[in-house]
C-alpha positions as CSV (number, residue, x, y, z in Angstrom):
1,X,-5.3,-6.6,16.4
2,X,-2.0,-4.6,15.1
3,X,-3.9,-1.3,15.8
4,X,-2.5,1.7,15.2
5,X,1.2,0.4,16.6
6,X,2.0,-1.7,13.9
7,X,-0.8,-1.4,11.3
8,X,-0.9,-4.2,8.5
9,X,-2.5,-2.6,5.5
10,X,-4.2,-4.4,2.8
11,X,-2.5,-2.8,-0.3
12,X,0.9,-3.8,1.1
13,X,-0.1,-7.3,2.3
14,X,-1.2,-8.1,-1.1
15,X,1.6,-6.6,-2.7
16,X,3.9,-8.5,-0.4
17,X,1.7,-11.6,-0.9
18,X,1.9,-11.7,-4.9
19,X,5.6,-11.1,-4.3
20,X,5.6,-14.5,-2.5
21,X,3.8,-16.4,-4.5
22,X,6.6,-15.7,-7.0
23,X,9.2,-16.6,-4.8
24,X,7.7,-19.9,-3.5
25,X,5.3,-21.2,-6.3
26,X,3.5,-24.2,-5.7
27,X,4.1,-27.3,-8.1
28,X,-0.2,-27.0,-8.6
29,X,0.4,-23.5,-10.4
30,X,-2.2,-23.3,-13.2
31,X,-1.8,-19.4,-13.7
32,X,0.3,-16.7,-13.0
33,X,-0.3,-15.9,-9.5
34,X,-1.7,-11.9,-9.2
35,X,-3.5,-9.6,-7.1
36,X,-5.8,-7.0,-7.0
37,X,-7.7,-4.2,-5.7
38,X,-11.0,-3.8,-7.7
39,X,-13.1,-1.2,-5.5
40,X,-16.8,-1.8,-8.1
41,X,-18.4,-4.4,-7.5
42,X,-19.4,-4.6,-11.4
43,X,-16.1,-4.4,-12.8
44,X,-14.9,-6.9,-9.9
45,X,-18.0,-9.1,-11.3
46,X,-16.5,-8.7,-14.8
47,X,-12.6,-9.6,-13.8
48,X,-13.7,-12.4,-12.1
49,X,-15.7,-13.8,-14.7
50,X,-13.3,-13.0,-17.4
51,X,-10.1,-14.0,-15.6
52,X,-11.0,-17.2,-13.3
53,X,-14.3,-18.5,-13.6
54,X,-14.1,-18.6,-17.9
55,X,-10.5,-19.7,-17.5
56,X,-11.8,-22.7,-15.6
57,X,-15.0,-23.6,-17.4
58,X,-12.3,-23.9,-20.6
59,X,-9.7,-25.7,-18.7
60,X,-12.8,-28.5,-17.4
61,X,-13.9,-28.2,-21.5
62,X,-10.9,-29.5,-22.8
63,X,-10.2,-32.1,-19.9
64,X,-13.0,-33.6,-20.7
65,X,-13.7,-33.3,-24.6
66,X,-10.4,-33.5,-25.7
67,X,-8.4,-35.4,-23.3
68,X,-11.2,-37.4,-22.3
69,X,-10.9,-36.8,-18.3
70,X,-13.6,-36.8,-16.1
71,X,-13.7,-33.2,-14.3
72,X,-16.3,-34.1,-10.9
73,X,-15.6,-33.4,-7.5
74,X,-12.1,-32.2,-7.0
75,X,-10.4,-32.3,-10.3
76,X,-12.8,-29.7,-11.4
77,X,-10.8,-26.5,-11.7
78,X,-14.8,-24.6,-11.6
79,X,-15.4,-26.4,-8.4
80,X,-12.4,-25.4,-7.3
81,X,-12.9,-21.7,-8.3
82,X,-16.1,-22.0,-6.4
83,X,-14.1,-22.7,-3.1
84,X,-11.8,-20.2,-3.5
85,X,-14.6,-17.8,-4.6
86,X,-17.0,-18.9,-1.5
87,X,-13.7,-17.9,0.3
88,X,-12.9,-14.4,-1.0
89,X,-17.0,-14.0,-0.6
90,X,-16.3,-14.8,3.1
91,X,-13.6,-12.2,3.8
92,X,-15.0,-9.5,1.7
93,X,-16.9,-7.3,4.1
94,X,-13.4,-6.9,6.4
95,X,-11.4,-6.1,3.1
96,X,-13.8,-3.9,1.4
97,X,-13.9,-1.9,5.1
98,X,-12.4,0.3,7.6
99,X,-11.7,-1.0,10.8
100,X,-10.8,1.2,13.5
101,X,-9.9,-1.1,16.5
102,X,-8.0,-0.5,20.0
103,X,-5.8,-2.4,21.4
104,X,-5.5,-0.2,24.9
105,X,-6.5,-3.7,27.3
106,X,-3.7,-5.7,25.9
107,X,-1.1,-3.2,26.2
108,X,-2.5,-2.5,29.5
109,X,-1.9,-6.6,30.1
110,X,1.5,-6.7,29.0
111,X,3.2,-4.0,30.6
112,X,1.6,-5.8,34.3
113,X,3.5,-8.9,33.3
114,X,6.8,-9.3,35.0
115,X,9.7,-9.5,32.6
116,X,9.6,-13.7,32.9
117,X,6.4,-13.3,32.0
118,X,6.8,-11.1,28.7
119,X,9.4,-13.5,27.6
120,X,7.2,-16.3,28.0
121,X,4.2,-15.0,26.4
122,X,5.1,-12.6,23.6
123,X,2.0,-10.9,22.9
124,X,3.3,-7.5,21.9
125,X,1.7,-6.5,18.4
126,X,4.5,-4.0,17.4
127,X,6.9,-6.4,17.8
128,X,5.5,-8.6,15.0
129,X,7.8,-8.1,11.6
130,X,5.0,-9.1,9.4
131,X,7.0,-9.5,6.0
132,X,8.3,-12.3,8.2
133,X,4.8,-13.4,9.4
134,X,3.5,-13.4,5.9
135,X,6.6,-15.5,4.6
136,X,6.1,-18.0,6.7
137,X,2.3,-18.0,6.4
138,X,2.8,-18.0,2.9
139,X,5.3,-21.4,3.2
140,X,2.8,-22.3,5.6
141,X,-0.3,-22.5,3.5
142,X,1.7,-24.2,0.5
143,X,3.3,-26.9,2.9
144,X,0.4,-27.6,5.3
145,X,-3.0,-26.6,2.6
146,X,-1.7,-27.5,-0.2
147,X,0.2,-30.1,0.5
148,X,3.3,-29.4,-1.7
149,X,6.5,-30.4,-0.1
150,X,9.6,-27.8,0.2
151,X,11.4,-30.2,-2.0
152,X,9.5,-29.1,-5.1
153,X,10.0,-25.3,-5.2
154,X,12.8,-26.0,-7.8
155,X,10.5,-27.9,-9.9
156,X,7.8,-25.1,-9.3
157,X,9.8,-22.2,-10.2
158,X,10.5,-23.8,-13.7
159,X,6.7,-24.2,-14.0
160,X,6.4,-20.5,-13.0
161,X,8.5,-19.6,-15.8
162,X,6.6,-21.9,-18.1
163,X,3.7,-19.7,-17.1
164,X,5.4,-16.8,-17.6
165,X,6.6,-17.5,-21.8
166,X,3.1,-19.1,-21.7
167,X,1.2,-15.9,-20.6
168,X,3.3,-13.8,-22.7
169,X,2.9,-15.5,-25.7
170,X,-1.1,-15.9,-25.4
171,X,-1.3,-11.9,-24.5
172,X,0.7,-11.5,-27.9
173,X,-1.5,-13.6,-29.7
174,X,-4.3,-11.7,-28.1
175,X,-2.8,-8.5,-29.8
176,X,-2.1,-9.9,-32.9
177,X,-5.6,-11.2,-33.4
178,X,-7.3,-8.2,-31.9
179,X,-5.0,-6.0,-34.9
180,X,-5.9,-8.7,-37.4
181,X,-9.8,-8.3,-36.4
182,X,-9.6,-4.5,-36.9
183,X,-7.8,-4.3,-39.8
184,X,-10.0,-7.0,-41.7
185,X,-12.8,-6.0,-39.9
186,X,-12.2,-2.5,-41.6
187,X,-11.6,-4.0,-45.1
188,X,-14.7,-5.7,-44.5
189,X,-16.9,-2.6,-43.8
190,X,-15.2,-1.3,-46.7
191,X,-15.7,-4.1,-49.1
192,X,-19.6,-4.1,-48.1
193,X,-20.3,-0.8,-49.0
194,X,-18.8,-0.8,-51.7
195,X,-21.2,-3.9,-52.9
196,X,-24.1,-1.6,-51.8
C-alpha cells in the first residue's frame, strides 16, 4: 500500500506504462501499444469493440480464409482478446475506484526495527522509485510472460516502427475514404433528386 507517502496514481502509471511499451516492444507486437482512460462504461463498450475485439475477429478472418490457418486455441488473436479482456474485467472495480488506505501499522513496524534489521528487510513504501518498479515490471512481464528474450528488442523496435508507417497509412486511408464517401455521397443525393 504506497498510501499517502508515496502515492502511485493511475493516470501516471499508464502514462508511464504506454511509454514503456514503446521503449521495450515485444517481437509479438500486433498493434500499436496505447492506453486509456474511458470513464462510461458505453463508450468504453464501444472502444473496445471497435478497437480490439473487431480488430481480432478480422485478423482470425483472414488467417483462416485467406491464408488458410487454423485460428483455435491459442493462435486465435479473439481468444486471446478474451484473456486479456477477462483480465482488465478482473481489475476493474480497483481502477474505476478510490481507495483510501493507511499504512500507520507498517510504519509503526519499521521504525521498531533496529538499523540491521531495516537493511535487511526494506519495507519502506516511500522509498520505492516506481518509474524504476514499473521498468523493470514492464521487462519483467515481456521476459518472464511473454516469453520474449532481451535479445530481440532490436528486432521489436523495427516492428514498432513497421506499426507505426502501418497505422499511419491506414488512418490516412481512413480519411481519404471517409472524404471520398462524403463527397460522392453528396453527388449522389444530388444526382437522385434531380432524377425525381
Amino acid at each position: 500500500v504506497s498510501g499517502f507517502r508515496n502515492p502511485m496514481k493511475w493516470r501516471w502509471t499508464t502514462e508511464r506504462i504506454a511509454e514503456l511499451a514503446y521503449k521495450y516492444p515485444s517481437k509479438f507486437l500486433t498493434r500499436l501499444p496505447s492506453s486509456y482512460f474511458i470513464k462510461a462504461g458505453k463508450l468504453y463498450n464501444l472502444y473496445d469493440t471497435l478497437n480490439h475485439k473487431l480488430p481480432a475477429y478480422m485478423m482470425d478472418l483472414v488467417r483462416s480464409k485467406l491464408l488458410g490457418q487454423r485460428c483455435e486455441g491459442r493462435s486465435s488473436a479473439l481468444v486471446g482478446y478474451s484473456r486479456i479482456r477477462q483480465m482488465t474485467d478482473i481489475v476493474t472495480p480497483f481502477t474505476s475506484n478510490q481507495w483510501l488506505l493507511s499504512d500507520s501499522n507498517v510504519q509503526a513496524l519499521f521504525e521498531c526495527l533496529d538499523p540491521a534489521d531495516r537493511q535487511l528487510f526494506h519495507f519502506d513504501v516511500a522509498s520505492i522509485n516506481w518509474q524504476n518498479y514499473l521498468t523493470s515490471y514492464i521487462i519483467g512481464a515481456r521476459i518472464y510472460l511473454m516469453h520474449d528474450e532481451p535479445k530481440n528488442l532490436p528486432a521489436a523496435l523495427l516492428l514498432l516502427q513497421q506499426r507505426k508507417r502501418l497505422n499511419s497509412l491506414l488512418f490516412g486511408a481512413t480519411l481519404l475514404l471517409a472524404y471520398f464517401l462524403f463527397i460522392w455521397g453528396g453527388q449522389l443525393e444530388v444526382t437522385v433528386l434531380s432524377w425525381l
